[in-house]
N, C-alpha and C positions, 0 to 999 in steps of 0.2 A: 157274645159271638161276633157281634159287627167289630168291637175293638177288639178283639183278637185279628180280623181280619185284616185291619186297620195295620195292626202293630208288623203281619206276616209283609203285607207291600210294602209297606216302609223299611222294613230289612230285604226284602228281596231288592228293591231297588238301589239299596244302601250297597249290597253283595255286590250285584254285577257293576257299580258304577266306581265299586272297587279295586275287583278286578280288572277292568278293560284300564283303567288309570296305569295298576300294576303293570300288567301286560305292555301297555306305550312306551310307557318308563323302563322298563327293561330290556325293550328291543333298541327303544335306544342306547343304552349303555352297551350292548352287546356289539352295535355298531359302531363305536368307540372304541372300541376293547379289540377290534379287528384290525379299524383303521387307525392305531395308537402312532401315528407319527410324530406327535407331540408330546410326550411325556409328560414335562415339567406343567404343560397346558391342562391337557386330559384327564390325569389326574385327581385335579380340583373340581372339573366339570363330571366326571362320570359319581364324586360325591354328591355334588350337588344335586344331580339327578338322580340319584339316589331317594332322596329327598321324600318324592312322593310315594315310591312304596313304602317307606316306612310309615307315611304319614297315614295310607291311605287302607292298612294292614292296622295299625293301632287305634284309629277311628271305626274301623268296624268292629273289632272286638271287644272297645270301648263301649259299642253299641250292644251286644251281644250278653256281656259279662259285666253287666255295671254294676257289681262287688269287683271285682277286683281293674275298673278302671282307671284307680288311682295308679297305676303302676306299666300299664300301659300307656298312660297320657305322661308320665316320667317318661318314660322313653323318647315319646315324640317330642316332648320339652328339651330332650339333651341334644336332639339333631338339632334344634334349631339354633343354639349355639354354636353349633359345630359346620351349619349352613354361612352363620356369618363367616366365620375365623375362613374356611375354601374360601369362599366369596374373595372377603380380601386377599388372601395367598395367590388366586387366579388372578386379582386385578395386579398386584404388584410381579408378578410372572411376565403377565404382558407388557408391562414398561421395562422389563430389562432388570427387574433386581433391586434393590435398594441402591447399589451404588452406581447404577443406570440413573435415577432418581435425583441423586444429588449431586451429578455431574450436569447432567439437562437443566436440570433450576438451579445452579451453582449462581448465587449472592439475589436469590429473587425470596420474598416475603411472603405470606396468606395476610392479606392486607382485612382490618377490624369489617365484620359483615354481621347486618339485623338476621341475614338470612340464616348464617350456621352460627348467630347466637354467640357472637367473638365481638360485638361489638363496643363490648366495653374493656376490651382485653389487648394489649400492645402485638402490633404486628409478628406474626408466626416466622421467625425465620424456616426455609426449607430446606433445611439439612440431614444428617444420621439421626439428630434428637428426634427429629420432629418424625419421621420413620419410628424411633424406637417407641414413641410413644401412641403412635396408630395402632401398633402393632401389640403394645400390651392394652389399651384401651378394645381391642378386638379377644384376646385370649384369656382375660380377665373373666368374661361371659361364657369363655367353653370351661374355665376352670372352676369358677362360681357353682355353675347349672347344675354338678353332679353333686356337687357339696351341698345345695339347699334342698336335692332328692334323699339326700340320705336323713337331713332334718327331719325332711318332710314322713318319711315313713315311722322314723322315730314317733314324730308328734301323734301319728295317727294309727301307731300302737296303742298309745297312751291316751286316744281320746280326744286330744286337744287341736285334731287338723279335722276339717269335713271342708271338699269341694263348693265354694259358694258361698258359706257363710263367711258374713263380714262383722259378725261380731265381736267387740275388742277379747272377748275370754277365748276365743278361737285365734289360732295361726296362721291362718290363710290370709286374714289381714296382711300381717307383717311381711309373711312371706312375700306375699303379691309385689308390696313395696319397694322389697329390696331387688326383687327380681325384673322392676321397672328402672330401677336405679339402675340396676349392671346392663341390663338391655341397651337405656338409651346414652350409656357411656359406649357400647359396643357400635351403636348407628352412631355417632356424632363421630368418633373417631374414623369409620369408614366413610362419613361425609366430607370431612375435611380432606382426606386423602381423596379424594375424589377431586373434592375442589384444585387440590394443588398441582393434581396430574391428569387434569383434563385433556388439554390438548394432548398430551401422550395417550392418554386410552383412547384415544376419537377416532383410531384404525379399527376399533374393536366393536363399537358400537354399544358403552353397556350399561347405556339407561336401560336398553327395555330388560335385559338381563336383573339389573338390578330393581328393577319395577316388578317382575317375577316373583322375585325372591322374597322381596318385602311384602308383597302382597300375601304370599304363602304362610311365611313367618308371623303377621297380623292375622291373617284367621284363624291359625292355631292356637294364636294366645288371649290379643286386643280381644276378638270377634268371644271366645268363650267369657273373659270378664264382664264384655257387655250383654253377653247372654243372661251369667247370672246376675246384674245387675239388673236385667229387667223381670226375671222371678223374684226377687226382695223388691221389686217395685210394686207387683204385683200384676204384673203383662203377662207373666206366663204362671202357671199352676202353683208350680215347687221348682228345687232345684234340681229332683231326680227328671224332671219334664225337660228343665232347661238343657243336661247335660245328654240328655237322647237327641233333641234338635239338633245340639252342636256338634257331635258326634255325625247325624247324618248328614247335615249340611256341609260337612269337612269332606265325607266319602264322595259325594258328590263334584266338589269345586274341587277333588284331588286329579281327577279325570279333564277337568278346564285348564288346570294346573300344567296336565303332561302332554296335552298337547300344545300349551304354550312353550314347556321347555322344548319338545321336539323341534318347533324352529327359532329357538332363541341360543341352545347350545346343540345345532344343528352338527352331527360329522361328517355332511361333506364338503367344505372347509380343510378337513383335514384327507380325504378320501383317495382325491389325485395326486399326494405325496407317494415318492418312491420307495421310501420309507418306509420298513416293516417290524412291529415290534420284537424286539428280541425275546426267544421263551415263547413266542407263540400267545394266544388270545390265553392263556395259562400265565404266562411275565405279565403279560398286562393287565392282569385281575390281581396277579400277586400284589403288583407295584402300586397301584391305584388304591390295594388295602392298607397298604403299607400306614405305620402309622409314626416311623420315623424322623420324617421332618417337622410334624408338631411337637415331639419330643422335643428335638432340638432346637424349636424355637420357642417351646419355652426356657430350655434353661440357659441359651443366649438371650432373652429380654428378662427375665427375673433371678437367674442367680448371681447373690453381689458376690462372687468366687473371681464374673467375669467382668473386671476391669473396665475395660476399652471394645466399644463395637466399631468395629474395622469395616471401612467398606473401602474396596478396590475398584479399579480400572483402568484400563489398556489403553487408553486414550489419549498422550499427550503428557501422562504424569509418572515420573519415575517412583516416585516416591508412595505407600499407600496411606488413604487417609485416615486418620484415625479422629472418633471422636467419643473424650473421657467423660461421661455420667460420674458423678458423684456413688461411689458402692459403701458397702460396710467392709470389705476385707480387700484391702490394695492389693493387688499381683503383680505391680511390675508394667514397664514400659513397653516391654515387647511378647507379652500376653496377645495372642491372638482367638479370636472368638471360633472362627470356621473352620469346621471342622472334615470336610469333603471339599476336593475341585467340581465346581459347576461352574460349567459354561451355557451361557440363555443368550440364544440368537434370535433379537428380536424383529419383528417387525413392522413395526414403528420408524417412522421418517429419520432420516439421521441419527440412528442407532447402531451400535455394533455391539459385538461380545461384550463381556465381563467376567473377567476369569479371576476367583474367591483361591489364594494358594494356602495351602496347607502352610503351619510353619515349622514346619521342618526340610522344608524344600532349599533349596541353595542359596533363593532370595533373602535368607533373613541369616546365611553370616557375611560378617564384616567384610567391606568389597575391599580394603585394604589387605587383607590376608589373601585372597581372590586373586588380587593384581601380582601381589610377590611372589605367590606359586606360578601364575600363568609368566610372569616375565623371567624365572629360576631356569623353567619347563625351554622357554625360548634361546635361550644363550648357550651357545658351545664351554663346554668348558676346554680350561686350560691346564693338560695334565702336567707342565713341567713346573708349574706354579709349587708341584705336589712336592718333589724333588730338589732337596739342597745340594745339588752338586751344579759344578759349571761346565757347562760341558763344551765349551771350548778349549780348554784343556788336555783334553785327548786328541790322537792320531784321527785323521782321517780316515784310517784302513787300519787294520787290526792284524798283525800277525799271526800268520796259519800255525798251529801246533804239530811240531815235526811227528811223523808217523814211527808207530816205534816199529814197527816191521822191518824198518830201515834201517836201523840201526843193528 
């Protein structure tokens, strides 16, 4: 009776400490979703924020239903990937673009550091490479996560997955590994981006944003492995004990969690904008579900179809830049990646637009065809050029035809 009792508080507390998290976390996005002046910003943060109801909706029922928490705790494993890949998409939003990026650090390095573990590695140039490969070292991790749930269920149809155990006849070993592997490929690639566009995010402020995040993403995952590693130590019961703890201590830190998001991706920042979403608080749930531009940004950094990642700017350069990765299937010199005009008005010191053209826009035919129509369009013509006759030759006056009435 006493652990029953026992078990009843610890879910009630587990309930409401999930709810009120949920609740934060929603009024803030709702407050977002009103004041959407930002778009390309909002977006990424109203996912982010997201964040915790999911987190904190799949820990309680993980708590609740633990046969089938294998499947809920997938779920909250696939946002956390998908926390990284926003994370960067908002950080690189706020510097202006990728070709913001490598107009600002145009001919500067990520010089060899103990700290991001480059130190035995030749200086980083900071150009479109080194972009394209932040950017698949980030999407690798949302692309992974759902491929080793679908493993994962297989395996533990079959028996051979159980939560916790680490022994080699079990899965969850391997799994673990690899999903350490893509994880700390996902933070080292947003480390270095970080590093190379520091002073550009420094308007933004987003250590603590990014200290949020990680922190959230580490109890979900780090915090559960060392949970069960202290049940096979033998600090805690079993693993079903370990996986109730970690569960309630998740519902809990999800509520610490959303009111540190509340003033970390605070909306009003964006609130005294004149600015009103188009479509209504409706355009701006649509847009922010959208899931579009991941689409597209995977299959501009991994399919070898595309040649050349293009990055543009309005600044000084006629010409746009282009920089060619090595593909399997060449396309051509004037293969262009982008697919939509966006325009991102940053603000960031010494910044300005960057507008990505379609190519089928004017800009990409030959300015020599360009100039002969525009100089044809300008010139009078000369219609006697048309006419082989010389017309000085004839009368100046032309004799009248006598009327026949006159006659």
């Amino acid at each position: 009776m006493e652990g029953w009792a026992s078990a009843a508080a610890y879910t009630a507390a587990a309930l409401a400490s999930a709810a009120a998290a949920t609740v934060v976390a929603l009024r803030l996005v709702h407050r977002h979703l009103l004041h959407y002046a930002e778009p390309t910003h909002q977006r990424f943060i109203v996912r982010i924020i997201l964040m915790v109801p999911v987190y904190a909706v799949m820990s309680f029922l993980s708590l609740v239903l633990p046969h089938q928490a294998i499947y809920f705790n997938s779920i909250r494993e696939i946002y956390d990937a998908w926390v990284i890949y926003n994370f960067f998409s908002l950080c690189l939003a706020w510097v202006g673009g990728p070709g913001n990026v490598v107009v600002s650090l145009n001919g500067q390095s990520l010089k060899p550091s103990w700290l991001l573990m480059t130190c035995c590695l030749p200086a980083i140039p900071l150009d479109g490479r080194f972009i394209r490969r932040c950017k698949q070292g980030c999407l690798q991790f949302v692309i992974l996560k759902p491929i080793l749930v679908v493993i994962t269920f297989i395996l533990y149809a079959k028996g051979k997955y159980e939560d916790g155990n680490f022994s080699v006849n079990q899965s969850y070993l391997y799994i673990t590994i690899i999903y350490t592997i893509s994880y700390s490929m996902a933070l080292f690639a947003l480390a270095l981006f970080y590093a190379a566009c520091r002073d550009l995010l420094q308007p933004y402020n987003p250590v603590p944003k990014f200290i949020i995040i990680k922190s959230v993403v580490f109890l979900t995952y780090w915090q559960g492995v060392l949970v069960f590693l202290a049940a096979k130590s033998g600090f805690i019961k079993n693993a079903e004990k370990a996986a109730y703890l970690q569960n309630f201590v998740l519902c809990v830190e999800m509520l610490i969690a959303a009111i540190g998001h509340r003033f970390s991706f605070s909306y009003k920042e964006y609130a005294g904008s004149n600015a009103r979403p188009f479509g209504g608080f409706r355009g701006s749930l649509l847009h922010a579900m959208k899931f579009n531009d991941f689409y597209h940004d995977t299959v501009h950094q991994f399919a070898p179809t595309y040649h050349e990642y293009v990055l543009y700017s309005n600044e000084g350069e006629d010409e746009p830049t282009k920089y060619s990765p090595s593909t399997m299937v060449p396309t051509g010199e004037h293969i262009v990646e982008l697919a939509e005009v966006t325009v991102v008005n940053s603000k960031a010191p010494g910044m300005s637009r960057f507008l990505m053209y379609e190519p089928d826009q004017a800009e990409t035919m030959p300015s020599q065809v360009m100039e002969a129509n525009r100089t044809a369009s300008a010139e009078p013509y000369d219609l006697s050029s048309f006419l082989n006759v010389e017309l000085s030759d004839h009368p100046d006056e032309v004799p009248a035809i006598p009327d026949a009435r006159e006659q």
